[in-house]
Every structure is written in structure tokens, then in C-alpha cells.
N, C-alpha and C positions, 0 to 999 in steps of 0.2 A: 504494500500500500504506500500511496507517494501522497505525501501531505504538500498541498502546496505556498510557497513563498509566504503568500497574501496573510496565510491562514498561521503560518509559524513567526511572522513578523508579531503578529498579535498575542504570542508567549511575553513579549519583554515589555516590562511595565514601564510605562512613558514617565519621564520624570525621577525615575529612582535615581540615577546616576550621583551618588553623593563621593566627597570626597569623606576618608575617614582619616584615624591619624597619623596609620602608616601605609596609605595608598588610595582607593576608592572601591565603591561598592554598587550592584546593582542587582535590581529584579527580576527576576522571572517567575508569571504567572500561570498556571496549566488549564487552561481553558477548551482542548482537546480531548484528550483522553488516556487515560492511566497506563504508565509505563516505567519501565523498568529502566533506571539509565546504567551502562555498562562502560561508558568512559568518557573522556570530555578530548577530542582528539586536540584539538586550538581554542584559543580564544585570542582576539588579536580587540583592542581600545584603541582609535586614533593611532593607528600605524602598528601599534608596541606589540609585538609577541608578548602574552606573559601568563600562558594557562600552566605556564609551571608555579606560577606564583600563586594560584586560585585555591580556594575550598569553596565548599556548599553549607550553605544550613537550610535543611526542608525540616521544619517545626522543631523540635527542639532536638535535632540528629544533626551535628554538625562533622563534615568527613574533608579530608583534603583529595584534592583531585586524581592523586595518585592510589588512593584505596580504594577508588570506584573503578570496577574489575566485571566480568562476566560472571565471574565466584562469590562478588560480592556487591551484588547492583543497590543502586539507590533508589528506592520506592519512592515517583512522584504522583499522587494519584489528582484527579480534577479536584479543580480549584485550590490547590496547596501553592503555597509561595514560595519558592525559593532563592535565597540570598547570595551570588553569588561574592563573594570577600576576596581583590586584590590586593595583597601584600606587598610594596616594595617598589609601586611604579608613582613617578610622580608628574601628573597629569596639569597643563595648563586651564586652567578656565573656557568655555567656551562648546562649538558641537562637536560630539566625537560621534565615528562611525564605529560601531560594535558587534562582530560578528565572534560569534560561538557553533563550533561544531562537536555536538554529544554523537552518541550509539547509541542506540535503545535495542534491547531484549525484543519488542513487539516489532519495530520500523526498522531498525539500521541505523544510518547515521541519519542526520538532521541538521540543518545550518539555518543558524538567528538571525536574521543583519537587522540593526534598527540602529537608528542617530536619536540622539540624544545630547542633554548640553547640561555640561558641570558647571556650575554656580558654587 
């Protein structure tokens, strides 16, 4: 099953893009349907590779990107939020483009893009 663009753009929550204290943070929404994530292959902010620097927190499971495994998926089921947490990048103010490519256990892989703008 191939989800389309339109339809995966609408996972990432408009507006989250916050800075934190040691990098930024942003939303994803599951408005789809319930899946199993098995890895987070990229994540690139305004140019910067940095999904080695990533974790997730979906409700009070917080995991870093590298435990999230085919052995050990992270259960996102509808309408759960999940926080993704960059550590270590430091981003100027303004729009960034934000693309994340997961794997899911049900789809396969899957790609985010959504612009957004840090304040």
C-alpha cells in the first residue's frame, strides 16, 4: 500500500518546530493509521543530516533512534503524538524544510517533507 505525499505531509504538526536547549524539536501527528515503526533511515532540518542525533517520545516511551529495530518496533497507533528530540544541531531562526524517512512493519519506508519556521 503506497500512502500518498499529500496524505503523509499531514503527519507533521504545523508549528511545532521549537528550539530546545540543546538543539530543536518537532511533531509528528498519526492521523493514518496504526503502525509499527522499524527505523528512522534520515532525517535531514534545513540542509543538516542529523537522525543520528534524534530520539522519539510516543507518550511516555521515550527511545533513541538507534533502538528502533525490526526486533524492536515502536508502536505508533492513531492519533498518538510523537516528539521527535534533536540533540546537538544549532539551527538559525526562520523556514526550514524537514524531511524524515521511517520503515514501518505494515508500509515500508515512508518520507515526511513539511517547512516549517523556528521562532
Amino acid at each position: 500500500m503506497e500512502i500518498p505525499p499529500f496524505m503523509l505531509k499531514k503527519l507533521y504538526v504545523k508549528g511545532s518546530l521549537k528550539k530546545t536547549s540543546n538543539g530543536v524539536s518537532f511533531t509528528l501527528k498519526n492521523a493514518i493509521a496504526s503502525a509499527h515503526l522499524v527505523g528512522i533511515d534520515s532525517l535531514t532540518i534545513g540542509g543538516i543530516s542529523c537522525a543520528d542525533k534524534c530520539r522519539l517520545k510516543v507518550g511516555d516511551e521515550e527511545v533513541n533512534r538507534e533502538d528502533i529495530k525490526p526486533d524492536n518496533p515502536l508502536y505508533f497507533d492513531v492519533k498518538d503524538k510523537a516528539d521527535i528530540i534533536v540533540e546537538n544541531v544549532d539551527l538559525q531562526e526562520g523556514e526550514h524544510e524537514i524531511n524524515v524517512a521511517i520503515q514501518t512493519k505494515e508500509v515500508g519506508p515512508l518520507t515526511i517533507t513539511a517547512t516549517d519556521v523556528l521562532k
